[in-house]
N, C-alpha and C positions, 0 to 999 in steps of 0.2 A: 412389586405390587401387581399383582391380574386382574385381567378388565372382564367384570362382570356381563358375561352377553345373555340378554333375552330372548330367547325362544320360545315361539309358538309352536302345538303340535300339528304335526298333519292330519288333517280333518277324515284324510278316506286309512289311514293307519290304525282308527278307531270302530271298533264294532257295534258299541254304542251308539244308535243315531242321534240323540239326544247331546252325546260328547260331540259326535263330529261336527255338529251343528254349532255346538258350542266352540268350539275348537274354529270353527270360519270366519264365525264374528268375531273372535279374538284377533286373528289374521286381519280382517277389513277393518279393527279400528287401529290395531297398531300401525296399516298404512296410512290412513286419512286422515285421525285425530289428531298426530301430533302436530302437520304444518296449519290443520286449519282452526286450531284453538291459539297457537301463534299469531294467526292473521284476527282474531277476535278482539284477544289482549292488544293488539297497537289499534286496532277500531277504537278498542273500549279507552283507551288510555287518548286518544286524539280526540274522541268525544269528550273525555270530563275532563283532562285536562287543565280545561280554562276554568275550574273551580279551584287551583291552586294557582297560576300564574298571576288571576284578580285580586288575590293579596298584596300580590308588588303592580302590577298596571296600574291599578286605582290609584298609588304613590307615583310615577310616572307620567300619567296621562291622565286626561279631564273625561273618568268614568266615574260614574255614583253608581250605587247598588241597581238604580232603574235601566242603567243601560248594560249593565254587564246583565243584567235578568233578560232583555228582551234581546240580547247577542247570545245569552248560553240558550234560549226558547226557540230563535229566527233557525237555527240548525235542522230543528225539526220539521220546519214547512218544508227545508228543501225537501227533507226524506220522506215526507207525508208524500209532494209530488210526483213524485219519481219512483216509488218503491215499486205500487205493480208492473209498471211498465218495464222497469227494470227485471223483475222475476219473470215476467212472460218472455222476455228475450231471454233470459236464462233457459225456460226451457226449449226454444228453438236453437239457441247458440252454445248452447252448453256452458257448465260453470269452469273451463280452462279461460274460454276469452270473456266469459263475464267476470271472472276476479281480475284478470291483467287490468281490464279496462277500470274498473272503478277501483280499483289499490292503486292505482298508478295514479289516479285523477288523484284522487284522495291524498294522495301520499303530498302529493305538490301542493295543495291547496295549504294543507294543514302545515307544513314548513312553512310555506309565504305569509302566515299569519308572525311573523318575527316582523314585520314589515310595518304592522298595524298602525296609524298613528293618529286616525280620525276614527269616531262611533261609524260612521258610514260606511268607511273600508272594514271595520269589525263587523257588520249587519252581513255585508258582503261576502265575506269570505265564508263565515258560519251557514250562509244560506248556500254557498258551493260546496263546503264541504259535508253537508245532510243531503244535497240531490248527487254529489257522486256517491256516496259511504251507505246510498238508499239501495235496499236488494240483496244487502251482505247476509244479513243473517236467517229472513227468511228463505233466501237462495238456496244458504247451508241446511234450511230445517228442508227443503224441498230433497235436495241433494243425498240428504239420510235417506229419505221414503223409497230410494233407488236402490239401497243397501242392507235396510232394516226394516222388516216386519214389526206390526203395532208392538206388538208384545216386550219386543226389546229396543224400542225408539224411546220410551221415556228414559231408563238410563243413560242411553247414547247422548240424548239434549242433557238429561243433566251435566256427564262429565264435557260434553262440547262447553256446557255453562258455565265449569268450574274457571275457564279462562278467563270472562269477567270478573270472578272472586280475586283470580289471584292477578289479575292489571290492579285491580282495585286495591289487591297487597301492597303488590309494589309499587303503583302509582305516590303514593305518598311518601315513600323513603326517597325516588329517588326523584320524584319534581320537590320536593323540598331540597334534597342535596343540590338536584342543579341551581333551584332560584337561589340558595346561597352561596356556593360555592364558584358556581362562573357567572355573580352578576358582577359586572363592571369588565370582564375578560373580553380583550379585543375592541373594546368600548360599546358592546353588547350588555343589556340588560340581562339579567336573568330567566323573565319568563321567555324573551328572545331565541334565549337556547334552548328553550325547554322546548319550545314549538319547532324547530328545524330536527333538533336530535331524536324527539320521539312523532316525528310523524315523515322522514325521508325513507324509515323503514318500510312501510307502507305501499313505499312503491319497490323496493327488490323482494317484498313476500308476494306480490302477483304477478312478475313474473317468475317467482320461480313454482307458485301456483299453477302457472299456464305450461311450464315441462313437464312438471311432476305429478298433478292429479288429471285420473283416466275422467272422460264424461258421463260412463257408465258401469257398470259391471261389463260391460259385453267388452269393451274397449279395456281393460284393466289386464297386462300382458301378466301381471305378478298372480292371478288367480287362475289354478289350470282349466283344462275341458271340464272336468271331474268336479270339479272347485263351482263354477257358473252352473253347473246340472243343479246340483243340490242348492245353489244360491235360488236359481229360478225355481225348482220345486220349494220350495220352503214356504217363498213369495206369494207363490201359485194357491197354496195354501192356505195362507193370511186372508188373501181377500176371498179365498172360497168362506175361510171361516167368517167374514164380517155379516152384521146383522142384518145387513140390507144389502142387496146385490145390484139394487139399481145404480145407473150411473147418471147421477145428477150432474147438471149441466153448469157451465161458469153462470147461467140468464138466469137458473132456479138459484143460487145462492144467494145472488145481489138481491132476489125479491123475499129472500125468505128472513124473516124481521128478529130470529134469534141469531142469526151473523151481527145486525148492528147494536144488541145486549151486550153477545161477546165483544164486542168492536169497544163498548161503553166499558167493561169491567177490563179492561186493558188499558184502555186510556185513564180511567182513576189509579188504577197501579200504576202502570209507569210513569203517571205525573207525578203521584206521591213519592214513586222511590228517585224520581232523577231530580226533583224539589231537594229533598234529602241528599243527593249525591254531589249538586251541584255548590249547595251552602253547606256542607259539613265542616270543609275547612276553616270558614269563617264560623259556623256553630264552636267549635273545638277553641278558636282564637278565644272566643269568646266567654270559655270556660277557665279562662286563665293559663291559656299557652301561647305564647308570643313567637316565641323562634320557629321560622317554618321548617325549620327539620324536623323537632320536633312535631310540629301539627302533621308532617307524612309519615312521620312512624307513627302518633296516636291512631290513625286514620287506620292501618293495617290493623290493627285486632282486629275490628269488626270484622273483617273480610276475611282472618283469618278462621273464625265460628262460621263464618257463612259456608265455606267453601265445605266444612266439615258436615254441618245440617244440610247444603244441597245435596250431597252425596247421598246421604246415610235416607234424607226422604227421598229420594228419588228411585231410592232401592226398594225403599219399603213399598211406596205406588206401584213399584213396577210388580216386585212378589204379591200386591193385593190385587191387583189388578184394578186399581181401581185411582180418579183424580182429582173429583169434587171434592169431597171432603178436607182429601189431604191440602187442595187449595184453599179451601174456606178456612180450615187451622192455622196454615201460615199467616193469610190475612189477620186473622187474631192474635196471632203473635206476634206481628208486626206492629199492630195498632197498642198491644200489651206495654210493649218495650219503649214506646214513645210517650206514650201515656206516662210511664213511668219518669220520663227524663221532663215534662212538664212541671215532675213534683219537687224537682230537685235542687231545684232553683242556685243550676252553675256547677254542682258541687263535682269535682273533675271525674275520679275516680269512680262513684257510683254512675255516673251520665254514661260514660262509656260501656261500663258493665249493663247498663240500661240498652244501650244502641248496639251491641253485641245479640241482646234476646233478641229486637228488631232484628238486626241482620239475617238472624235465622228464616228465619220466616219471608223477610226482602228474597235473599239469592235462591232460594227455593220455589219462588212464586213462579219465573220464569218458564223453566220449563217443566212445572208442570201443567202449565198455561197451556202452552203448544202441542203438548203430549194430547191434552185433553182436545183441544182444536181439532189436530191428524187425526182423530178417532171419529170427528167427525165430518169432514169435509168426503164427498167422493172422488174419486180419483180424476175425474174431468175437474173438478171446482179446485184440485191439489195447489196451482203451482199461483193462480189467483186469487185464492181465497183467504193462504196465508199472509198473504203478502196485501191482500186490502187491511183484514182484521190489523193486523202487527202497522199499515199506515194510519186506519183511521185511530188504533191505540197512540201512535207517536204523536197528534196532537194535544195531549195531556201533556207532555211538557215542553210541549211548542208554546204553552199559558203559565204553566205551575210559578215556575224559575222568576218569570215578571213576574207574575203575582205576589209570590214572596220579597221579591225583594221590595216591593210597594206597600207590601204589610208590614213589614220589619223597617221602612222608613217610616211609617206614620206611627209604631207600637214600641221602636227604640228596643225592640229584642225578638229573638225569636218564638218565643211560648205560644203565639197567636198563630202564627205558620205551622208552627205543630201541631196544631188542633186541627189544624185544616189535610193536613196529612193522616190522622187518626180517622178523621171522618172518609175519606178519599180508598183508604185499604179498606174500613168496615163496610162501605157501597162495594169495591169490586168484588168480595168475598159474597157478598147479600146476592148479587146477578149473575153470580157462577153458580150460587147454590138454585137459585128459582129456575136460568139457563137450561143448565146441565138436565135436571130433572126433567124440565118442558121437554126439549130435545130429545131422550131417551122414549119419553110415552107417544111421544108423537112419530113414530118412525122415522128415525133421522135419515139421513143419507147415507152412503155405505163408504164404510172406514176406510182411510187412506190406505194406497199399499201400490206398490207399484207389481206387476205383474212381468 
């Protein structure tokens, strides 16, 4: 048997500018992307998590639906608090000691939740684990803008985003296998194990984070003299081409009132999809699947069509050049696919082919969210601007998760919380489209890009 090796070509080997350039970016995502979509899937997989383990806790410990709602929500204030702070030391400390630090934090927090055995020590730890795990991801969208010109960052965020798809894969295959398979092992419950096995990772992916990723191009030994010319000319480029050359200040963003639109149509997306992420397992129970191995392999379809639509939009935005729209259609098709499973009153197999169209349009929202942000933040507003919009959006389900579960105790199902998610994706879609538009006629600021 022969072991299939990937090569990239060399970039100055091509006479074609357009190849060689192609040919660089190929180079700098096979370096970056693989450890740091790694490091996303055990984010992502330590964050939801506790949407499978509350099948068995709630049998174990004195939780109702209202306290695992305001413990899966409490996660997000840590991360609302901490996010910018956390990205602005990013850009003064660079992303080697800001992932050590906060993968390592994280990593420990999210094991000690095997510990749990009061709502309080639950409140607790989900609020440690949102103020360490805060700055991960818009770090990484910051981190791109060092490597990737506008033109080819919305792809970059989407396959960075496909690592959420596929935690979400395999989140459910295999915290179903562990809550049945090793509860009772060692006299350990199952979600017990589930919380130490997938969240100790967390802390060996940042430091090996802190060996292996450069903090810049300039610092990256694996790209030659020849290799950084053409990265900086390209770059150089980018922002010559942006629409606006002024460079807007971190003081003009926080005053300028379409940052907190975008801030609003973020926060109803990600309330509605992390509403949806956190109750799905218990949705799925509820359609007549009992065994949770089963509920983690139902849970993987979806995310297996997601992974395939973020892709496939992500391309097609990036070839159009364009992000409004394609965001307002996913919103629609997200609210489409829900809509749908309200009619269906249980039935297994069409609900899920229901939550699959959703899906598309769910993993797809993300980055072209961000895509469409970086297009417009200037380079001084770059590394706080994300990183406010992506906290003040992360209080939407710092509510949602209670909320639902407050609904679905007084409504005895979930058809009601679904309405409230159909209406939540048709608002963020309604404030990207009025946004976007505003923003372009009005001289936005000048398109991220690092120079």
């Amino acid at each position: 048997m022969t072991r299939k090796i990937i090569t990239v070509p060399d970039p100055h080997a091509l006479h074609d500018p357009a190849q060689a350039l192609d040919a660089l970016y190929a180079k700098i995502r096979w370096r970056l992307l693989p450890l740091l979509m790694t490091c996303y899937m055990i984010a992502f997989l330590d964050r939801v998590n506790i949407g499978y383990a509350q099948l068995q806790m709630k049998q174990t410990l004195p939780f109702g639906d209202a306290v695992y709602g305001l413990g899966a929500g409490i996660f997000f204030i840590g991360y609302f608090l901490f996010e910018v702070p956390s990205n602005l030391m990013l850009k003064r400390s660079g992303v080697r000691k800001t992932l050590l630090r906060i993968m390592f934090c994280w990593g420990v927090v999210a094991a000690a939740m095997m510990f749990v055995t009061t709502p309080l020590q639950f409140y607790i730890l989900r609020f440690l684990l949102g103020a360490f795990e805060a700055g991960f991801f818009p770090g990484v969208i910051l981190y791109f803008t060092y490597w990737f010109p506008a033109p080819r960052r919305g792809q970059v965020i989407a396959l960075f985003m496909t690592a959420a798809a596929v935690a979400g894969l395999i989140a459910g295959p295999v915290s179903g296998s562990i809550l049945k398979y090793l509860n009772g092992v060692a006299g350990y419950h199952g979600w017990q194990w589930m919380f130490v096995l997938q969240g100790l990772p967390a802390s060996v992916l940042g430091v090996m984070a802190f060996f292996y990723l450069p903090d810049s191009p300039e610092q990256a030994k694996w790209l030659s003299p020849r290799d950084k010319q053409l990265l900086d000319a390209d770059m150089a480029q980018d922002l010559k081409n942006a629409r606006d050359k002024s460079q807007g200040s971190l003081g003009q963003m926080f005053r300028d009132p379409k940052i907190y639109l975008l801030s609003m149509a973020y926060f109803m997306f990600l309330g509605a999809t992390y509403m949806l992420v956190f109750w799905m397992p218990s949705l799925i129970q509820g359609w007549g699947t009992k065994d949770l191995l089963q509920v983690g392999l139902i849970t993987a379809v979806p995310n297996i069509i997601g992974i395939v639509g973020m892709v496939l939009i992500g391309l097609h935005s990036d070839k159009r050049r364009e992000r409004r729209w394609h965001f307002v259609g996913c919103m629609a098709v997200a609210a489409f696919g829900l809509a749908i499973i309200t009619q269906l009153n249980g039935h297994l197999l069409l609900s899920v082919a229901a939550l699959c169209v959703a899906y598309v349009g769910i993993k797809a929202g993300t980055p072209l969210f961000f895509a469409l942000v970086s297009e417009y933040l200037s380079v001084a507003a770059t590394a706080g601007g994300i990183a406010f919009i992506s906290s003040l959006g992360n209080l939407g389900p710092a509510v949602t998760p209670w909320l639902n579960g407050v609904i679905n105790s007084h409504t005895g199902g979930h058809v009601s919380s679904m309405y409230l998610g159909i209406a939540m994706y048709l608002l963020a879609g309604v404030l990207v489209l009025i946004t976007a538009r505003t923003a372009r006629a009005a001289k936005p600021l000048a398109i991220m890009a690092q120079s």
